[in-house]
Every structure is written in C-alpha cells, then in structure tokens.
C-alpha positions as CSV (number, residue, x, y, z in Angstrom):
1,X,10.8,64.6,53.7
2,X,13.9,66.2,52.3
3,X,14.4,69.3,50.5
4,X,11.4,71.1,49.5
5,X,9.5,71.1,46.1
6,X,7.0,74.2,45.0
7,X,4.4,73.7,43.2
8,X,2.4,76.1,41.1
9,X,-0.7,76.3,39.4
10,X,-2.5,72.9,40.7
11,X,-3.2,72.9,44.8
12,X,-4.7,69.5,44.2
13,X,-1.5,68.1,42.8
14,X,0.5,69.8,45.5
15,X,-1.8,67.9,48.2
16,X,-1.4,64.4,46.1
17,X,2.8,64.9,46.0
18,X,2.7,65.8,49.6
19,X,0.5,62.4,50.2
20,X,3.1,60.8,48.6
21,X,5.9,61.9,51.4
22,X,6.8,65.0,48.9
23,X,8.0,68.3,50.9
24,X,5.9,70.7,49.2
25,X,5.9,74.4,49.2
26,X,3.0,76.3,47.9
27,X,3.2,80.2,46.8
28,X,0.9,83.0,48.0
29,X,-1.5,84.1,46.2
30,X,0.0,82.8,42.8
31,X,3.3,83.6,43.6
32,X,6.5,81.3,42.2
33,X,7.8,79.5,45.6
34,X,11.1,80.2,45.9
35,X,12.8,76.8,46.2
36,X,15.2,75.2,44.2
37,X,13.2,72.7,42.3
38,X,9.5,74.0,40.9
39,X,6.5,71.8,39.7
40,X,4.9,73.8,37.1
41,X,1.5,72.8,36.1
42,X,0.5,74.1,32.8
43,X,1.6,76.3,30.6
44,X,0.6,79.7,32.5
45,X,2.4,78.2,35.4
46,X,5.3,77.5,33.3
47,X,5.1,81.2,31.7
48,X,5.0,82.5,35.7
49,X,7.9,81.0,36.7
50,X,9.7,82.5,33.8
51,X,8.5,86.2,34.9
52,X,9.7,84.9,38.1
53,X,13.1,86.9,39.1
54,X,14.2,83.3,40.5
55,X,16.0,80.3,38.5
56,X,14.7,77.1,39.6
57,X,14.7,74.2,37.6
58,X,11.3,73.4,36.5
59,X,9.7,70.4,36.1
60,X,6.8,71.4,33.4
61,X,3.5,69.2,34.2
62,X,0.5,68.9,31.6
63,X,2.2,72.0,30.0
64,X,2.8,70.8,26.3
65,X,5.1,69.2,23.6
66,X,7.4,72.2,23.5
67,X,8.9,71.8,26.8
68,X,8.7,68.2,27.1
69,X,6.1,68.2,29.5
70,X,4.9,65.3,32.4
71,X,1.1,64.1,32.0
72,X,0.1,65.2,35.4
73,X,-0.8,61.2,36.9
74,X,3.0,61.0,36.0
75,X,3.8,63.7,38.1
76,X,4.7,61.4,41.3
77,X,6.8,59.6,39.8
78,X,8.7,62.1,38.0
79,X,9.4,64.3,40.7
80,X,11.4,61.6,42.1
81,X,13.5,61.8,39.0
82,X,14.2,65.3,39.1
83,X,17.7,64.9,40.8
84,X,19.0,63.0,37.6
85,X,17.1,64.9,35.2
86,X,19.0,66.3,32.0
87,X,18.5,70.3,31.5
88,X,17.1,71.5,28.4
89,X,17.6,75.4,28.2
90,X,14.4,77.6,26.9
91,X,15.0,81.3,26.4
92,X,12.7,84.0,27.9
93,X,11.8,87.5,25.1
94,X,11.8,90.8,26.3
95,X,9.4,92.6,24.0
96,X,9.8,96.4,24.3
97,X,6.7,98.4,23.3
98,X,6.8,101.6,21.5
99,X,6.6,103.5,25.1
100,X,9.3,101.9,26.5
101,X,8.0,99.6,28.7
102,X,9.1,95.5,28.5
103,X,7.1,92.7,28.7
104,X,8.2,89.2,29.2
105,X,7.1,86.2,27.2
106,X,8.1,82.5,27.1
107,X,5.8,80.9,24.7
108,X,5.0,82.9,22.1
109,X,4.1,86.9,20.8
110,X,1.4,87.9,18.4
111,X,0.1,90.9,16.7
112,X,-3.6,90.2,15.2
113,X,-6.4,92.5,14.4
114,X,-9.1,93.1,17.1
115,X,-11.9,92.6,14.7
116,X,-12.8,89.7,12.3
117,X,-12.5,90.1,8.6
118,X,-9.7,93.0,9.0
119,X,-6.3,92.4,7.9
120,X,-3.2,95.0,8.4
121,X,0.1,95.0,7.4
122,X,3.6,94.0,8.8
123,X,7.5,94.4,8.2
124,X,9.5,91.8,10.1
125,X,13.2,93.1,10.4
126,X,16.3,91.9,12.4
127,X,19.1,93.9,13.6
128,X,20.9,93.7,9.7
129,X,17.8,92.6,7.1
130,X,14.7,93.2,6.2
131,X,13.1,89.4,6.8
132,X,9.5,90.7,4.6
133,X,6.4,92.4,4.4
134,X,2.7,91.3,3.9
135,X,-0.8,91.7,4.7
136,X,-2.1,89.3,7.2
137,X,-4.9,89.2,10.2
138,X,-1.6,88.9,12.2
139,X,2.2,87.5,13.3
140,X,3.1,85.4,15.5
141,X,6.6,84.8,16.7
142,X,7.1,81.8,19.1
143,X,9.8,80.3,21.1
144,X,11.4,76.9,20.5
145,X,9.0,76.2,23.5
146,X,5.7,77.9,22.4
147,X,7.0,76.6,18.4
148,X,4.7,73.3,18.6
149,X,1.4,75.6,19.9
150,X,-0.5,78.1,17.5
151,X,2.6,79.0,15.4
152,X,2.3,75.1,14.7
153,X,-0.9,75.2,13.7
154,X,-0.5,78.6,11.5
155,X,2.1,76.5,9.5
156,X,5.2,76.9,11.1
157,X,7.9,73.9,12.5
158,X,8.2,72.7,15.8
159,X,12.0,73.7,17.2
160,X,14.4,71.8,19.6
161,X,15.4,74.5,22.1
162,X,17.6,77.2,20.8
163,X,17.1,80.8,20.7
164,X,16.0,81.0,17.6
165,X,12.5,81.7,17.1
166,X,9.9,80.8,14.4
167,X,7.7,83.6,12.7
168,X,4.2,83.1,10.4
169,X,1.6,85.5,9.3
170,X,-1.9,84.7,10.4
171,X,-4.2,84.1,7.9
172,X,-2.1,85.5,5.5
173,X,-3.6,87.6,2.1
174,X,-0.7,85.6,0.0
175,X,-1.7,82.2,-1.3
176,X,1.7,81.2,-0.3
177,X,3.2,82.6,2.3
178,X,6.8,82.4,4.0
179,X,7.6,81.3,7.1
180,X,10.9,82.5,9.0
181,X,13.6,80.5,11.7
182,X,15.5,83.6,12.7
183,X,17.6,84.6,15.8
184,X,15.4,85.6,17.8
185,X,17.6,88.4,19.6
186,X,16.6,92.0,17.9
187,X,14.1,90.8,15.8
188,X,11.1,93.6,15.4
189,X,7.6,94.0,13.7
190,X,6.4,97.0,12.7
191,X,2.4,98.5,11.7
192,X,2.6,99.3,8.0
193,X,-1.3,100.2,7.9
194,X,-3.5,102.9,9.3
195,X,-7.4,100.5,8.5
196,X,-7.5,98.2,11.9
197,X,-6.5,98.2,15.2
198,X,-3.9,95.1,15.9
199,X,-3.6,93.9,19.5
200,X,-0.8,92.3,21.4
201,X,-0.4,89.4,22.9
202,X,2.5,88.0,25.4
203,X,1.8,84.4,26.1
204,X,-1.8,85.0,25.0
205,X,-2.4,87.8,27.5
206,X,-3.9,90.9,25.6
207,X,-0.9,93.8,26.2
208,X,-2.1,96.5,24.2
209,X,-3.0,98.0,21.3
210,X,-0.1,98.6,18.9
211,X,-0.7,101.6,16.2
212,X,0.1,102.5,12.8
213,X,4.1,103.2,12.0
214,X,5.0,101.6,15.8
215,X,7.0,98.8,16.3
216,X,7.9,95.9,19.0
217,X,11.6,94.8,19.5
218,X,12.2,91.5,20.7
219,X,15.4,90.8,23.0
220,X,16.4,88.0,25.2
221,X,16.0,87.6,28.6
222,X,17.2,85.3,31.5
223,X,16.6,81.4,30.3
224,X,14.5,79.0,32.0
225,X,16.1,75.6,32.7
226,X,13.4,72.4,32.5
227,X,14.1,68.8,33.7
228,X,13.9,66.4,31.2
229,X,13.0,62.8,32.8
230,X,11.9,59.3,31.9
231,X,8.4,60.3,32.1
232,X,8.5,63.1,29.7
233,X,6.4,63.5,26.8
234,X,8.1,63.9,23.1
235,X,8.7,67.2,21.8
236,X,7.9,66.1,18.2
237,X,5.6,63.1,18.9
C-alpha cells in the first residue's frame, strides 16, 4: 500500500482513502500523525497541523480558497497526485500576548468587542511606522491563507502566499476606511480605549481578553508547505 498517508479531521474520509488501497494513518485523539504526507480536512485541521511541531506536506481538503483546497469527493484522486504536487509556502504568526505567552495562528487574528453595539479603539504599528488609528468593533489581521475568509468579507484583498498580511477594521466608525498589505513580521495592535472589553481570537478560537493600553505583537513562525495538484480549487476564483 506504500508509504503512509495521515489524515486528520474526517475518519470517514480516512476509511474511503483506505478503501481505495490508501495506507492511512489516523492520529490519537486529534493528534497530527506524524507521517510525511498529511490529508487535512478543513480548515481547523489545516490550522492543527500548523500548531503541529512536525513539517509535513499537507494536502488541504474542503478547507478553502486561500490554500487552494481539494473538494473532499476529489480527495481520492488527489492524493494520488501528491508526489508531483508543486509546494506553495504559507507562513504561520506567533502572536505574543501582553503576559508573555505566544499563541500560534495560520488563518487569521482578530481583536472585536465582546458586546454588540460597542466599538473601541486601535493603533496598528510595525517595527518602524505607525500604520493608523481608529475606532472600530474590531481588527482583523489575516494571512495570505486566511486573506480570502472574513478579512475578505470586511473589505480587504485576497493574497497569493507571501508573508505579508492584510489588516481591516471591523465595522469601522469612519465612512471610509483604510485597509493595509504590510509585512507581517512585528506588526502590533494596541487598546487605545478604556469603554469595552475586546476579545482575541487566533484562528477564531476565543484567547482572551486584551485590556486598555496592552498590545499583541505578531512574529513569524515555522511555515506550512501545501500541495498544489490538478484537482485544486482556485485561490481567486
């Protein structure tokens, strides 16, 4: 059956590879499989496997535009393409919280209020400028992966993979507001106001909440390598 192939985040898919003569590995209890080659079904999968201390190449399935995912009754078929698959590079961000601690993200980070009809206040900076400030529900600042998901639909542009990342306000208190492509190495976001308590959010997993005059710092982490095959889906399309 050859070398084996994990598979995370669909057992059903797992049992309808290994049906079709796949070697399939499964991980315990949620856990990445450590094989060479990984089968990452949807985008939580695909954001384990980056928190993963391993570096296989993943083949994202059913896991959206921005990493040129498989539809899963594709997945057969592109599995078997894997071996002449080009590599598209997708960086992982270390956000450091005021305390200390680092979190990882792949798709995308956001600050937003915890309650409806608040709004607070933000200063976006990089390691030499001052990018802006404004009043907003919240930020978000997404990977060139997580750039065609709810950054997208905030108003920002969809990005080929690079390690530059795209940030937009949230429901922004400006009638016209800007929208940033920055370098997403040291880029930061700090609470300019004391009237609402803003959450965070790595790869839509609440974090915790982030107070008035702290900030997050944004670094880069180990990158994820994806196969591209025939059966992928367009990034812009």
């Amino acid at each position: 059956m050859g070398t084996p192939v994990g598979v995370v985040g669909d057992d059903a898919l797992a049992d309808v590879l290994r049906d079709a003569g796949v070697a399939v590995e499964r991980g315990s209890d949620g856990a990445v499989p450590n094989t060479d080659r990984v089968v990452a079904v949807g985008e939580d999968a695909v954001a384990a496997v980056a928190r993963a201390e391993s570096d296989p190449l993943v083949l994202p399935v059913a896991a959206g535009r921005g990493v040129r995912s498989v539809p899963r009754n594709d997945a057969v078929a592109a599995v078997s393409g894997v071996a002449d698959a080009r590599v598209e590079t997708h960086p992982v961000l270390h956000v450091t919280m005021p305390d200390g601690t680092v979190e990882q993200a792949f798709w995308d980070v956001t600050l937003v209020t915890a309650d409806a009809a608040r709004i607070s206040e933000f200063t976006i900076a990089s390691t030499s400028d001052r990018i802006g400030q404004f009043r907003a529900d919240g930020v978000v600042i997404a990977t060139a992966a997580g750039s065609p998901g709810y950054a997208h639909r905030v108003g920002g542009p969809i990005l080929a993979p690079s390690e530059q990342a795209v940030v937009a306000p949230i429901a922004p208190f400006a009638t016209d507001p800007d929208h940033w492509v920055l370098p997403a190495d040291g880029l930061n976001v700090l609470i300019e106001r004391d009237e609402a308590t803003v959450e965070l959010l790595v790869d839509d997993r609440i974090s915790r909440p982030v107070s008035y005059q702290e900030r997050i710092t944004i670094s880069l982490g180990s990158p994820v390598r994806t196969a591209v095959v025939d059966e992928s889906r367009s990034r812009f399309e």
